[in-house]
ROROVO-360390 format. One record per residue: x, y negated, z of N, C-alpha, C, O in turn. Coordinates in steps of 0.2 Angstrom, whole numbers, plus 5000, padded with zeros to 4 digits. Example, Ala and Ser with C-alpha at 12.3 -4.5 7.8 and 13.67 -1.06 7.14 Angstrom:
BEGIN
506650285039506250225039506650165039507150175042;506450115035506850055036506450005039506749945040;
***
This chain:
BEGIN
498048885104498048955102497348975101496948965106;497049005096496449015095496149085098496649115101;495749105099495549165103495449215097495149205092;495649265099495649315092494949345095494649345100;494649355089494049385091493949465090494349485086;493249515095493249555094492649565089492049555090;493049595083492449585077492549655074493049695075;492049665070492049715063491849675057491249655057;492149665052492149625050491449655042491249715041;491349595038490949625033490349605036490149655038;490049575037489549555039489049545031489149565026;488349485034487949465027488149385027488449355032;487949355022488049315017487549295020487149325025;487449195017486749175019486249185015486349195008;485849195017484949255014484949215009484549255006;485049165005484849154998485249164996485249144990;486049204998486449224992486549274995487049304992;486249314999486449375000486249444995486749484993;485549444993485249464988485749494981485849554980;485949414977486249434973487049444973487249464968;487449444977488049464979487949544980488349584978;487449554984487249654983487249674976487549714973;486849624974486549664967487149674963487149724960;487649624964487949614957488649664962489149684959;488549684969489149734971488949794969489349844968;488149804968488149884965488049884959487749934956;488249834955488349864947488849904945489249914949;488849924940489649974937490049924938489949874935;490749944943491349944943492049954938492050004935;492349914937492649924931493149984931493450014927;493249974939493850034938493750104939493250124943;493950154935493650254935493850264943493450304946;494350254945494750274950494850204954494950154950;494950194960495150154965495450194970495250244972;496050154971496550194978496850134982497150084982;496350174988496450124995496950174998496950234999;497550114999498150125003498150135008498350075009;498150155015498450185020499050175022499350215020;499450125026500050125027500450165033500950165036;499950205032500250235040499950325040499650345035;500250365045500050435044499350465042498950415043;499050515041498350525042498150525048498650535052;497750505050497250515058497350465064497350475070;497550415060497750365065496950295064496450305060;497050255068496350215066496450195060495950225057;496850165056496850145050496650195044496350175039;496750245045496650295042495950325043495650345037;495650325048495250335051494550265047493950275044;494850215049494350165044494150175039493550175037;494750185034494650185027494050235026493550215024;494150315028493950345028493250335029492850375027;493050275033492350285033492150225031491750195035;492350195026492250155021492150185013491850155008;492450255013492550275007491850285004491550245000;491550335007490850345005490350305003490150324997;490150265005489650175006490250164999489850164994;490750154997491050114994491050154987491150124982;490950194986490850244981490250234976490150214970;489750244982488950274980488850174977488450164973;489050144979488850034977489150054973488750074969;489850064970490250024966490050054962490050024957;489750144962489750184956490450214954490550214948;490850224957491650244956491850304960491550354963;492750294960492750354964493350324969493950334967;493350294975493750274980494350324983494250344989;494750344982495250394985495850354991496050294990;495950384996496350345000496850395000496750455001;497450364999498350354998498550345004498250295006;498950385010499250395014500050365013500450415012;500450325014500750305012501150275016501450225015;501250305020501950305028502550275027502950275022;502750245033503550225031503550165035503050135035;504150135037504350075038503950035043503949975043;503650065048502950045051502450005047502249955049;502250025040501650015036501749975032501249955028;502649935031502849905025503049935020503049895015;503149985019502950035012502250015010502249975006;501750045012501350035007500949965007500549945003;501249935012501149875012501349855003500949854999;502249855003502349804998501949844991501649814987;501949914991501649944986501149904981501049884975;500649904988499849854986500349794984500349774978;500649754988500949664984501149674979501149624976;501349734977501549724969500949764963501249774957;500549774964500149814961499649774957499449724960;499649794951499049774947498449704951498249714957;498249654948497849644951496949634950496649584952;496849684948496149724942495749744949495449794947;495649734955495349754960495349844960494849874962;495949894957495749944956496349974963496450034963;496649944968497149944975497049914976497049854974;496749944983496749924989496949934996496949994999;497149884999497549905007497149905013496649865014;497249955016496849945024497549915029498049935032;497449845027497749795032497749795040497249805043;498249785044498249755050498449695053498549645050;498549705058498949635061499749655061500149615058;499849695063500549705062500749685057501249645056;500449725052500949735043500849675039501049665033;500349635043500049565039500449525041500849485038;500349525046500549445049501249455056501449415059;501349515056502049515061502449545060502949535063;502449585053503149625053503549565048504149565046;503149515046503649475040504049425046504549405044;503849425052504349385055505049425060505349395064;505049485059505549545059505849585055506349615056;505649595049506049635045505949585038505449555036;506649605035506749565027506649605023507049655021;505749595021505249605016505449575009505749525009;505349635001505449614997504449564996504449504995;504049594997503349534996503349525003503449565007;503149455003502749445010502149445010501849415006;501949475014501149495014500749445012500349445007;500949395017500349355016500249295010499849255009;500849295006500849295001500649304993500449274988;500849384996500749434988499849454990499449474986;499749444994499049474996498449444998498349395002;498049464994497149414998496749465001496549524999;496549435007496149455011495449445009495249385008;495049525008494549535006493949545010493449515008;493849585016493449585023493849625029494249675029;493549595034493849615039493649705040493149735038;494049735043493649795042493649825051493449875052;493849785058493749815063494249755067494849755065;494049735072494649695077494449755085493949765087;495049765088494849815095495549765099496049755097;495149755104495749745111495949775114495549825115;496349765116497049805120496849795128496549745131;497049845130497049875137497849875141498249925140;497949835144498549875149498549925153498149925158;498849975151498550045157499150065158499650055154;499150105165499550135168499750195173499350195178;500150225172499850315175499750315180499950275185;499350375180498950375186499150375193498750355198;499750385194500150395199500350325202500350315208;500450275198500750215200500250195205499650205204;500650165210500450145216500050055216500150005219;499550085212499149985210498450015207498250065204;498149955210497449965206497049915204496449915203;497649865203497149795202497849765198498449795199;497749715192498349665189498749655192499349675192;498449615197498949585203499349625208499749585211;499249695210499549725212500049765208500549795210;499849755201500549785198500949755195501449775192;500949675195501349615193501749615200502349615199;501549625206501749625212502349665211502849645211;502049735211502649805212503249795206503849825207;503249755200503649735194504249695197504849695197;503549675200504449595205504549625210505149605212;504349675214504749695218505249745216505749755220;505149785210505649825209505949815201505849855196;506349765201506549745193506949795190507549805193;506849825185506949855179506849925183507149965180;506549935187506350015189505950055184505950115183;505450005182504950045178504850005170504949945169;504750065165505050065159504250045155503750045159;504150035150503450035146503550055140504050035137;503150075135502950115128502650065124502350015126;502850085117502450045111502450105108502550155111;502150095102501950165096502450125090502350125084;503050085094503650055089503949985090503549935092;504449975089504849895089504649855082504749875076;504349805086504149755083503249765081502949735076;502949815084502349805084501949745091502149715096;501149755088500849685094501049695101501149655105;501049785101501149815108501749775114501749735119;502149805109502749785112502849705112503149685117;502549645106502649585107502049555113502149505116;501649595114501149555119501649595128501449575134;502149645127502149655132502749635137502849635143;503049585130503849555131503349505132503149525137;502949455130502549395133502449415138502749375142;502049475142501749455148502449465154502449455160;503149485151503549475155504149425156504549415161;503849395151504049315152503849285156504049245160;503049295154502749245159502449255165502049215169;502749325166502849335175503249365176503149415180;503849345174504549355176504749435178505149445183;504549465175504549545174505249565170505549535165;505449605174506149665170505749735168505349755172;505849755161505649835161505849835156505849795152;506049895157506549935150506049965141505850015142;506049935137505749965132505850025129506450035126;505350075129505650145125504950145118504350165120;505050125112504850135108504650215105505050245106;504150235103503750275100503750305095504350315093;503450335091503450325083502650345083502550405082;502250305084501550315086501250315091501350355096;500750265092500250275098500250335104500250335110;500050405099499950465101500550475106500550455112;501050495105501750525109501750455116501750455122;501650405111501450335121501150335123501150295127;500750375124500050375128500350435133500350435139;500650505126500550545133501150545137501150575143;501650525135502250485141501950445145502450455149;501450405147501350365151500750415157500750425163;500350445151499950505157500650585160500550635163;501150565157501550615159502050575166502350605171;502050505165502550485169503050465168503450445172;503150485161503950465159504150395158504650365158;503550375157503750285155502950265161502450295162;503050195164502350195168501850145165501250125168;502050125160501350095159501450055150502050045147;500950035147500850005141500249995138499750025139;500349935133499549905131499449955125499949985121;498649965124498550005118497749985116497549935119;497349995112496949995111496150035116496050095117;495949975116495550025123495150085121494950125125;495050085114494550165112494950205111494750255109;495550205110496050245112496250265120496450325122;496050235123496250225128495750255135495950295140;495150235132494650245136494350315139494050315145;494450375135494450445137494850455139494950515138;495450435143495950455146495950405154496250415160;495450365153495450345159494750365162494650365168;494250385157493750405162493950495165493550535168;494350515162494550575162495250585170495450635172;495450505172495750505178496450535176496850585178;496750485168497350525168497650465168498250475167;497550395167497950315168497250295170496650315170;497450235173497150175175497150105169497550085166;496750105170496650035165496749945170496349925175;497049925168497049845174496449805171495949795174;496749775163496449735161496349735153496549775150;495849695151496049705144495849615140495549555142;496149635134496349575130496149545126496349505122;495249565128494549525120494549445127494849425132;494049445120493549385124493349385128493449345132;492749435128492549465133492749535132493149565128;492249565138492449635142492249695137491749685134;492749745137492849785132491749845135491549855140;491649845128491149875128491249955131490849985134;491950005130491950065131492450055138492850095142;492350025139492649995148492449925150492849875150;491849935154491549875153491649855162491349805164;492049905165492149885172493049835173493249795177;493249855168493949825169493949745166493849735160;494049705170494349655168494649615164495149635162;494449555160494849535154495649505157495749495163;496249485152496549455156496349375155496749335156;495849355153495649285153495049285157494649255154;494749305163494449345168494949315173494749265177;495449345173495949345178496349285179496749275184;496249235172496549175175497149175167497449115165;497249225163497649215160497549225150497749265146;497149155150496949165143497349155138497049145132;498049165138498549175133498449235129498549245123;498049285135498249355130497649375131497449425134;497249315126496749355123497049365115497249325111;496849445114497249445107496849515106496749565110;496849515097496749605096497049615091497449585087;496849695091497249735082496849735080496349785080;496849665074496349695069496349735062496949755061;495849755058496049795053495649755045495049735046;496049755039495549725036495749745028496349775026;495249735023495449755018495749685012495649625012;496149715010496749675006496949684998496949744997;496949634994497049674987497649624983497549564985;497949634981498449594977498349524975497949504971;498649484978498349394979498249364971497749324970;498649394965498249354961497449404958497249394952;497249444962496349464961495849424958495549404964;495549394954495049354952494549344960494349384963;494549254961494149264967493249294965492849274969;493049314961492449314959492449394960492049414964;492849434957492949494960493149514967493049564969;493349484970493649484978492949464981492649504984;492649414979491849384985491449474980491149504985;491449504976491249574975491349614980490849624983;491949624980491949674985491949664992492049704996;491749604993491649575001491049585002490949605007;490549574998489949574999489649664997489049674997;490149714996489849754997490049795004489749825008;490749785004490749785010490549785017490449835022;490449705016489849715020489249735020488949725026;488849755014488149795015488449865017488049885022;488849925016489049985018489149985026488950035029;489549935028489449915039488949925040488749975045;488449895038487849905038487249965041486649955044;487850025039487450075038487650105047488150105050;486650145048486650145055487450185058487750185063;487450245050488050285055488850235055489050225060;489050205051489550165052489350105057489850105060;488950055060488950035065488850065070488950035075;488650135072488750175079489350205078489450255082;489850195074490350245074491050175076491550185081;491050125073491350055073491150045083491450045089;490750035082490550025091490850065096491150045101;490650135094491450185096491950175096492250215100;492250155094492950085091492950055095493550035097;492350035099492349945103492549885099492949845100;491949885093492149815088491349825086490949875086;491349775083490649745080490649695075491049665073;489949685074490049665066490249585067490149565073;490449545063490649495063490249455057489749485055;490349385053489849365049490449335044490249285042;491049345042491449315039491349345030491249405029;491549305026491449325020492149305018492549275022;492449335012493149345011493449255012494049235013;493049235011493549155013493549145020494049115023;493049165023493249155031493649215035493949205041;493749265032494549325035495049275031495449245035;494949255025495649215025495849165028496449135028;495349135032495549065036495849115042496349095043;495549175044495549195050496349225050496749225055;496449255045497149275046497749225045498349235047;497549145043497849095043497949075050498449045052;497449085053497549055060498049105065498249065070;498149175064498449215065499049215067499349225072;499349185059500049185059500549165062501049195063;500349075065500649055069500749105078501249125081;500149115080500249145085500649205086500849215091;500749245079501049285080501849265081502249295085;502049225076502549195075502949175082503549185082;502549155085502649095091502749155095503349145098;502449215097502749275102503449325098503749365101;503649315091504149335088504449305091504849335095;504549225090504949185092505249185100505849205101;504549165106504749175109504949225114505049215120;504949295112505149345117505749375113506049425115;505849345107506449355104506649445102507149475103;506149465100505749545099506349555092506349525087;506849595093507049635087506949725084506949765088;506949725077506849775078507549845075508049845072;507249895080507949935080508049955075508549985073;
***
């Protein structure tokens, strides 16, 4: 199993091609109009990325980048949308892990992602946090895997949806510590969260900068989380590869995607301005607030990187046998 890393992706190029790959990413762009897709509601991370990509990607290409809101299906709407669209680099998807690489092995998709689509740069990986309200009587991992086995099927846990990483990393950690808990699905992060700080459900993995003002705030507890190393916006809590259990190192990554037959000469374009726009002091202090950082992959290395992906996700469809309602 490969270690997901926590990254921001869009990094530089090596110094003797870096130069002209800027150069040739702030020339005129051929498209008047460009529309990055959104597959998910306004105000959510993904939504939130694109948005501060738009600007940096504007003022390089010389164009006009608009972001398409484009909801539904947990993010296979606008998913397939981009798989079938032109491929002149003028559509663009703000990509996940979910709608890349997990939802093809739960729902019967007309394009398969990872086929209709090339991966262009990474645009943010954040790890997950197990957290749990504040009331529950644990304060450590091991004291809450304890109270699970002592009390089978007592306590319930949240996703932001069936068949998201949430929920498949949550059916894995109950496999492999022999845990009963009842799943109640979501329809967004926001309504799971504050079920979990209200008590109606006791605990669920989330992304830790989502997560993190609600624990210094003393309204869940955080156990563990799921980087490689220790999450930067919670640098006291534990990994769960820290704790002995390196299966569930894993993140939600985010990245940018454009219709797989795109010319690769126009795709290493837009990679390489990409990542000079990351670059910029206010989007690396705002990405950090995220709890992600920059990364050094160019469009050929997100495509190994989502290749490697696949299986793992595949392997937790498979084995916690996750369907979607």
């Amino acid at each position: 199993m490969c270690p997901r890393r926590i990254s921001l992706a869009c990094a530089l190029l090596a110094a003797a091609a870096s130069g002209a790959a800027f150069a040739q990413a702030s020339a005129a762009f051929s498209c008047k109009i460009v529309k990055f897709v959104v597959p998910y509601p306004p105000g959510g991370s993904s939504d939130l990325l694109a948005r501060m990509l738009v600007p940096g990607m504007n003022k390089l290409l010389d164009t006009t980048v608009v972001v398409e809101n484009k909801a539904g299906a947990v993010g296979n709407i606008g998913t397939a949308q981009v798989s079938a669209a032109e491929s002149d680099g003028c559509t663009w998807l703000l990509g996940n892990s979910s709608n890349i690489v997990v939802s093809r092995n739960l729902y019967k998709l007309t394009h398969d992602p990872v086929e209709y689509l090339k991966p262009v740069a990474e645009a943010a990986a954040v790890p997950m946090v197990l957290y749990v309200n504040a009331n529950l009587p644990v304060k450590t991992f091991d004291e809450f895997i304890a109270l699970l086995r002592k009390n089978p099927g007592k306590y319930s846990y949240a996703s932001p949806g069936s068949g998201s990483t949430h929920q498949l990393l949550t059916e894995m950690m109950k496999i492999e510590f022999g845990l009963q808990a009842e799943h109640i699905p979501y329809k967004g992060s926001g309504p799971a969260i504050q079920d979990v700080i209200a008590g109606h459900v006791a605990f669920a993995f989330e992304g830790t900068s989502a997560i993190a003002p609600h624990v210094a705030g003393g309204k869940v507890k955080a156990l563990a989380t799921t980087g490689a190393a220790r999450s930067n916006v919670l640098s006291t809590v534990p990994t769960m590869k820290e704790l002995g259990h390196p299966k569930f190192v894993a993140t939600n990554w985010y990245g940018v995607f454009v219709p797989a037959k795109t010319p690769d000469a126009l795709v290493a374009r837009l990679n390489a301005g990409l990542r000079q726009v990351v670059k910029s002091p206010e989007i690396v202090e705002s990405l950090r607030k995220l709890d992600s950082r920059a990364s050094d992959l160019d469009a050929a290395g997100f495509a190994r990187f989502v290749q490697e992906e696949i299986p793992f996700w595949k392997s937790l469809a498979d084995q916690t046998g996750v369907k979607v309602d």
